[in-house]
TILOTI-834549 format. One line per 8 residues: number of its first residue (from 1); their letters; for each residue x, y, z of C-alpha. Coordinates in nm, 2 decimals. Layout:
! residues N
NUM> A> X,Y,Z ~ ... .
This chain:
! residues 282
1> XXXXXXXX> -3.60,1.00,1.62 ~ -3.49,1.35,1.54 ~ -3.21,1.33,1.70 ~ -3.14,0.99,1.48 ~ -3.24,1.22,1.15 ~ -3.00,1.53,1.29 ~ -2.69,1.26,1.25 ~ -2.79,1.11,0.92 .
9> XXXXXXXX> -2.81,1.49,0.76 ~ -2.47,1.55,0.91 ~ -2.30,1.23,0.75 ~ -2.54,1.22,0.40 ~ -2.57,1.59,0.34 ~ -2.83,1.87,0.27 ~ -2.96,2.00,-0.11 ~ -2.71,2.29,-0.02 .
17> XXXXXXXX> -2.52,2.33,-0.28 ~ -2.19,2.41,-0.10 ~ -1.94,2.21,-0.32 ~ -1.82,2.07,0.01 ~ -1.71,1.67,0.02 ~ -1.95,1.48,0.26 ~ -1.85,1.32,0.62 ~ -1.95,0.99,0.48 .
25> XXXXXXXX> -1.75,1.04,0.20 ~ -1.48,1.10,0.36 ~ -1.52,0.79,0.59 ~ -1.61,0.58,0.30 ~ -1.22,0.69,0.16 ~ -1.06,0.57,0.49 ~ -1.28,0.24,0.50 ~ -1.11,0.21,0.13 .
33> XXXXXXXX> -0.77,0.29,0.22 ~ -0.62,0.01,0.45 ~ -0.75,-0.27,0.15 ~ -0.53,-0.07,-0.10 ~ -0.24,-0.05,0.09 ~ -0.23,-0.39,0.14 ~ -0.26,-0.48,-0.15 ~ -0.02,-0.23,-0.31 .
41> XXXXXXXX> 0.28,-0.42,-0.01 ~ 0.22,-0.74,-0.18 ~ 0.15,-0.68,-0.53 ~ 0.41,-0.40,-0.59 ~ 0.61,-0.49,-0.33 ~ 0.66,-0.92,-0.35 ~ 0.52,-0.94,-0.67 ~ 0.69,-1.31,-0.73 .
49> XXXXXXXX> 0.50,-1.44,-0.42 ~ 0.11,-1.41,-0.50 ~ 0.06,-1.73,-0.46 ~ 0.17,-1.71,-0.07 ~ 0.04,-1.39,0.01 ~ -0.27,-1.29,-0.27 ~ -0.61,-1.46,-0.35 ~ -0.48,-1.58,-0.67 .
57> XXXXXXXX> -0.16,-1.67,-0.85 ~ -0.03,-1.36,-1.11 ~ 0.21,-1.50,-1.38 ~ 0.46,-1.31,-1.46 ~ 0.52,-1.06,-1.21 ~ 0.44,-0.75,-1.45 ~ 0.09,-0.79,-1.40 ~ 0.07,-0.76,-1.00 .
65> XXXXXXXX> 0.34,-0.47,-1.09 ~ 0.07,-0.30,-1.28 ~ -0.25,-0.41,-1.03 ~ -0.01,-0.27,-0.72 ~ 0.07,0.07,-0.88 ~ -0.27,0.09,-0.95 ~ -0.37,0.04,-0.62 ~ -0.08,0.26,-0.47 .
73> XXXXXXXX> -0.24,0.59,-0.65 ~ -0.51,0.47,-0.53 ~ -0.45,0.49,-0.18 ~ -0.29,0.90,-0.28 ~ -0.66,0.97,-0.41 ~ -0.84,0.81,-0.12 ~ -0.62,1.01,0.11 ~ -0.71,1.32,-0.06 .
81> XXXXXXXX> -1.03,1.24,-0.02 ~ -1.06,1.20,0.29 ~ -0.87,1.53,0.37 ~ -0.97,1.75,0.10 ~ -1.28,2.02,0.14 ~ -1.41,2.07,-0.24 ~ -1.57,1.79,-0.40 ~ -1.54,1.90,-0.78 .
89> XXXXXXXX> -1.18,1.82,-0.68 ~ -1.21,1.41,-0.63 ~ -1.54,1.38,-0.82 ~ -1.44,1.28,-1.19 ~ -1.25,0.99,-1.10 ~ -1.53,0.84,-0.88 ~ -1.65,0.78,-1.25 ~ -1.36,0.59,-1.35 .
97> XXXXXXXX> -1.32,0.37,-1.01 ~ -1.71,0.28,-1.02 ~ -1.66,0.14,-1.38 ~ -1.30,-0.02,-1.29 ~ -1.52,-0.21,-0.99 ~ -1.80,-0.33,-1.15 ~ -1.51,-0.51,-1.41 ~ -1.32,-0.65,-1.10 .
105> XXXXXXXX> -1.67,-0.75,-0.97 ~ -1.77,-0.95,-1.33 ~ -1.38,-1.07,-1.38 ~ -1.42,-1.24,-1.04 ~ -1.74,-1.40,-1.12 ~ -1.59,-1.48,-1.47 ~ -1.29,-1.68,-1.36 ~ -1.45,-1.83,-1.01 .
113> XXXXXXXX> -1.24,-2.12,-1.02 ~ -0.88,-1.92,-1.02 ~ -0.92,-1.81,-0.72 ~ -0.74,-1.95,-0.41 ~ -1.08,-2.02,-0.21 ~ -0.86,-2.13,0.10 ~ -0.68,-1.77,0.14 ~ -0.79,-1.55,0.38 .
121> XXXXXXXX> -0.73,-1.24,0.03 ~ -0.97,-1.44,-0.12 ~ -1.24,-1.33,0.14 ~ -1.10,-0.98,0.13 ~ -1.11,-0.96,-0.22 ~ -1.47,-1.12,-0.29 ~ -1.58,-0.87,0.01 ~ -1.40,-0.54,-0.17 .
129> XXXXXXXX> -1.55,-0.59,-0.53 ~ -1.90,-0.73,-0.38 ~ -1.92,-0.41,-0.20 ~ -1.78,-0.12,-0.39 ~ -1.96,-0.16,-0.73 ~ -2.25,-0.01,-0.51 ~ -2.13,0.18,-0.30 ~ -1.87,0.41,-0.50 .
137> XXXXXXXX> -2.15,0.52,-0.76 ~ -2.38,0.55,-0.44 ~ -2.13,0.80,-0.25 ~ -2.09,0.96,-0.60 ~ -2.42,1.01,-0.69 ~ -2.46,1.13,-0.31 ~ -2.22,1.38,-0.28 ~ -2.25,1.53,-0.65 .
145> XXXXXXXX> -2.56,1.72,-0.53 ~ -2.34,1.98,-0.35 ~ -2.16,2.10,-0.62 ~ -2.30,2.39,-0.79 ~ -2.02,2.38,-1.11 ~ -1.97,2.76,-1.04 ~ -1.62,2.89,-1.19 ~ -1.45,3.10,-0.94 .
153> XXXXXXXX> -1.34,3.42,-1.19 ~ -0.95,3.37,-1.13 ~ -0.94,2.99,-1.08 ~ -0.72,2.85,-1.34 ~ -0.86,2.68,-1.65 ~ -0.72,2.34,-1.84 ~ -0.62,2.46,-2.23 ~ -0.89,2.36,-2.46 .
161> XXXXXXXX> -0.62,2.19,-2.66 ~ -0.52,1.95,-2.35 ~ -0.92,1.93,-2.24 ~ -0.96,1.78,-2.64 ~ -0.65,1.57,-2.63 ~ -0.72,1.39,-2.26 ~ -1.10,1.37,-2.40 ~ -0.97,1.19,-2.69 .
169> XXXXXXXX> -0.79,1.00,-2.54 ~ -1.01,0.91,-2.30 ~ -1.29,0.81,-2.51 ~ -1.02,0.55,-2.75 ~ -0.88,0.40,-2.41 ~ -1.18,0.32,-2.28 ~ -1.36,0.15,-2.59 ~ -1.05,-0.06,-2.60 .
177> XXXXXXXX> -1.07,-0.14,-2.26 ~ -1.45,-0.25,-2.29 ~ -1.36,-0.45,-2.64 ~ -1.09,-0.65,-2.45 ~ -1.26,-0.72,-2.14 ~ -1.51,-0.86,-2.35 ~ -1.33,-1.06,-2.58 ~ -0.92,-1.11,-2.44 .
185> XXXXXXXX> -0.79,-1.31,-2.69 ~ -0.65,-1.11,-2.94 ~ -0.47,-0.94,-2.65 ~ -0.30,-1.27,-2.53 ~ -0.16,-1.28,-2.83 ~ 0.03,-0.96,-2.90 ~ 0.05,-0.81,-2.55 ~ 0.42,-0.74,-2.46 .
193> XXXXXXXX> 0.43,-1.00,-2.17 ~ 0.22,-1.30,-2.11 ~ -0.09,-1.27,-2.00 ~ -0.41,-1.56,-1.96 ~ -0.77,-1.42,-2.00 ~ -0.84,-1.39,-1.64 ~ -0.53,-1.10,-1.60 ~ -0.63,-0.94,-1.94 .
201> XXXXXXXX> -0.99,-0.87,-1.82 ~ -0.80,-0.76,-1.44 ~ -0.56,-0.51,-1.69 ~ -0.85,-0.41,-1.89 ~ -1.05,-0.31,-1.60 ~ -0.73,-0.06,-1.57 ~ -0.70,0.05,-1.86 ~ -1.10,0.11,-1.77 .
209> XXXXXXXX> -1.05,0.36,-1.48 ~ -0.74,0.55,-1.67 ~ -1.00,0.60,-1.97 ~ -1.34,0.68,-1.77 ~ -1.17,0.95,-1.56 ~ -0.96,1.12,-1.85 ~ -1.29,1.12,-2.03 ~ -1.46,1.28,-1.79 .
217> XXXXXXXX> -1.25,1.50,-1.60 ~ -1.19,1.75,-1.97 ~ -1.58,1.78,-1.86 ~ -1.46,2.03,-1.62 ~ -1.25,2.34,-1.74 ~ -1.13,2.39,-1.41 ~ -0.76,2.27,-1.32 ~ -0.86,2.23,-0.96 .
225> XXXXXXXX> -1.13,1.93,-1.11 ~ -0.79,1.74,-1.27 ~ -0.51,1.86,-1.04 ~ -0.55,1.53,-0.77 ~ -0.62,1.28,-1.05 ~ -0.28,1.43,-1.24 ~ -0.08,1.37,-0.87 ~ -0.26,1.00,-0.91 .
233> XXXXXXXX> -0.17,0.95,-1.24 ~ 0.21,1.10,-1.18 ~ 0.24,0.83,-0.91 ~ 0.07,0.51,-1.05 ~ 0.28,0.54,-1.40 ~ 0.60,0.64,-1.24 ~ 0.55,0.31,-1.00 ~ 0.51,0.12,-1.33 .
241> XXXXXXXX> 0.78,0.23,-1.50 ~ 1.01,0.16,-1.21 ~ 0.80,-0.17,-1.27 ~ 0.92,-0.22,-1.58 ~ 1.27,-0.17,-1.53 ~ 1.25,-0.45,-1.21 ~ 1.09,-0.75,-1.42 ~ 1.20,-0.64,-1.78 .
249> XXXXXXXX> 1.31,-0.98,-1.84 ~ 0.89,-1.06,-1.85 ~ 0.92,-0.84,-2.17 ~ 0.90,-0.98,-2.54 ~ 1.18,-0.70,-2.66 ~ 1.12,-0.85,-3.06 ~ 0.72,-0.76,-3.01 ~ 0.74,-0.43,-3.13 .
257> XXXXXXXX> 0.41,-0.32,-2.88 ~ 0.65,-0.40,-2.60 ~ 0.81,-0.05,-2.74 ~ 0.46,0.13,-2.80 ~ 0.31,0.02,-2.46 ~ 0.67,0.12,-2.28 ~ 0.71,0.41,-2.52 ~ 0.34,0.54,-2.45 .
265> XXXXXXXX> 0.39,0.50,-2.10 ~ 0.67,0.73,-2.05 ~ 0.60,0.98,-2.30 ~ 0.22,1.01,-2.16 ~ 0.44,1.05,-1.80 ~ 0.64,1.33,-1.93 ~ 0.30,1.53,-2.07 ~ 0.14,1.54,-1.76 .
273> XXXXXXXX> 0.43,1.59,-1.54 ~ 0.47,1.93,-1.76 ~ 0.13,1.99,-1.76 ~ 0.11,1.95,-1.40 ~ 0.42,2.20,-1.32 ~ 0.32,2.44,-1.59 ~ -0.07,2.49,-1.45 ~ 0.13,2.55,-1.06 .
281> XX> 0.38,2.77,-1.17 ~ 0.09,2.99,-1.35 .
């Protein structure tokens, strides 16, 4: 038995508050990792062929564009987790992944009968979002006890001004998010490409995460807290620009929020990519 209890403290953690990421975190991110890459092959990579290869069928090939990029920074911040020695480093966008999963896990209960019960995805997919919306807060909530929140003197701080901004920004994104998940309609209507209710509540769960963890990672003044989620983000819209240029044919180019959601996209690319060289070359 106390041998038993000597290997659960190892894997779960003591009270010390050492700011060190646990060994069942850690495992947790490479249990995580293999579903994402898969998904990111087909969804980003064949994202005319859902029907053959994913547990439902995405029309028009923007969306699994956006679900696969998504799910390729994803498998960059699991990776990082699982290699990475500070928690404070990985912990803000736990936030935003537990909120995105618990959408995925409703959307899915939502929209039952979209699903293609007879793919083996299907079973994958039902197991990933039945699973994670408990145990992402769980290893959250779990590991956040090591972390003291101590500044180091020299560490490098996020400008109040961007710290406001990606607050702001965080906050607007993810009431939108919740509004549209909720009710989809008036997005159908005016989004740039054409989307049905089931893949507005999928990309409002997206717009979700990107909210939650820009809310909450301006919580933290320290760069370190934002510096893996910026790498994320750096990846997952750069992905869905290239996105956009593969399949801009699924683009309304009269609808002028075709140019504000493209627009946004690139010029919210540019500001962290000079955020992100400006805090390293400090």
């Amino acid at each position: 038995m106390g041998k038993g209890k000597s290997v659960l403290r190892r894997w779960v953690g003591t009270p010390a508050r050492d700011g060190q990421v646990l060994p069942i975190t850690r495992w947790v991110a490479r249990f995580i990792i293999p579903f994402l890459a898969a998904a990111f092959l087909v969804l980003y990579g064949l994202p005319d062929q859902t029907t053959k290869y994913f547990a439902w069928t995405i029309r028009p090939e923007m969306t699994p564009i956006v679900m696969g990029a998504g799910y390729g920074a994803g498998v960059y911040f699991f990776y990082r987790v699982s290699t990475v020695d500070e928690w404070h480093t990985v912990a803000p966008v736990f936030l935003g992944i537990a909120t995105f999963t618990w959408l995925m896990a409703i959307a899915t209960v939502l929209h039952w009968g979209k699903f293609n019960h007879s793919h083996f995805t299907f079973d994958l997919w039902v197991f990933l979002y039945a699973v994670t919306p408990v145990l992402i807060p769980a290893i959250w909530a779990l590991n956040r006890r090591t972390d003291s929140g101590e500044l180091a003197g020299s560490e490098p701080r996020l400008p109040q001004a961007v710290r406001v901004l990606g607050g702001g920004i965080g906050v607007i994104v993810t009431a939108s998010a919740i509004v549209l998940f909720v009710a989809p309609d008036p997005m159908i209507g005016v989004w740039p490409w054409t989307v049905s209710p089931f893949t507005a509540r999928i990309l409002a769960g997206w717009f979700a995460l990107f909210g939650v963890v820009n809310g909450v990672v301006v919580l933290d003044p320290r760069w370190s807290a934002a510096r893996i989620l910026v790498q994320s983000q750096i990846l997952g819209f750069t992905l869905v620009l290239i996105g956009v240029v593969r399949v801009w044919d699924n683009f309304d180019p009269s609808n002028v929020l075709t140019w504000g959601v493209v627009g946004g996209m690139t010029l919210y690319l540019i500001a962290i990519l000079s955020l992100y060289i400006g805090m390293e070359t400090r």
